[in-house]
N, C-alpha and C positions, 0 to 999 in steps of 0.2 A: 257164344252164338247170339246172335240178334232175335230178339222175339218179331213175330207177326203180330199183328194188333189192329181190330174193328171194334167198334164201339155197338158189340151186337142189337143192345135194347132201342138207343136213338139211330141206329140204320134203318130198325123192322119198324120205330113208328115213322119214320120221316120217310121210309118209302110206301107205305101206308099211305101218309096224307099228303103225300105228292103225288104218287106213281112209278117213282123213278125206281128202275130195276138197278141195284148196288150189286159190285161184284161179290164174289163168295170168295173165300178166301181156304186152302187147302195148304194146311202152315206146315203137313208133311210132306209136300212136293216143293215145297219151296228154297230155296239155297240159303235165307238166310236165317235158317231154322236148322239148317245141319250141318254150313261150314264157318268157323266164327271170323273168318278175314273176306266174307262171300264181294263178290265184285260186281253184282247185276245190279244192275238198277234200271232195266228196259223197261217195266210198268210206271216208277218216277220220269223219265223222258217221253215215255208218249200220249200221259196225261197234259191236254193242255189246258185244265184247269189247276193244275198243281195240287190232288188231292192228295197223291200220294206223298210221304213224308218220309228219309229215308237219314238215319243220323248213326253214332256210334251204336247206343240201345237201344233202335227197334226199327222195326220197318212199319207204317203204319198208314190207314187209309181216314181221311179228313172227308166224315159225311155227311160234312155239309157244302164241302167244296165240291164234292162228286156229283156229278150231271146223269151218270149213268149207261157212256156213249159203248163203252165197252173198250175203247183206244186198249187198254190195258192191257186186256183180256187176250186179244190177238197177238201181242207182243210179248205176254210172258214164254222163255222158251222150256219151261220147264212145266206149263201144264195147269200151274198153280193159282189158276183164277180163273171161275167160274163166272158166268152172264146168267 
């Protein structure tokens, strides 16, 4: 299985001293947390910052590339990111 992965302490201050509202991430609804060959990758495509980062071991969200837009959020079909 692929882990999920935020960088929880440089998310809360960079969205601190920015503003920017970062997704949440809910690694029990996620597919690449319960099937180990998962095939989604719809929150990595509708980022067009490229924060999300998606390889053999892990799936993972780059908080400093992340703007905050939410693109993600709308397109995970499995629930698994919060705004």
């Amino acid at each position: 299985m692929c882990p999920v992965s935020r960088r929880p302490g440089e998310a809360r201050l960079r969205g601190m001293a920015t503003g920017v509202e970062l997704p949440e991430i809910d690694a029990q609804r996620c597919v690449h947390t319960r099937a180990e060959t998962a095939g989604c990758a719809q929150c990595v495509a509708a980022c067009p910052r490229a924060a999300w980062v998606l390889d053999e071991q892990q799936l993972a969200l780059d908080t400093v590339r992340c703007d905050g837009c939410g693109l993600c959020t709308a397109h995970c079909p499995q629930g698994a990111l919060r705004h």
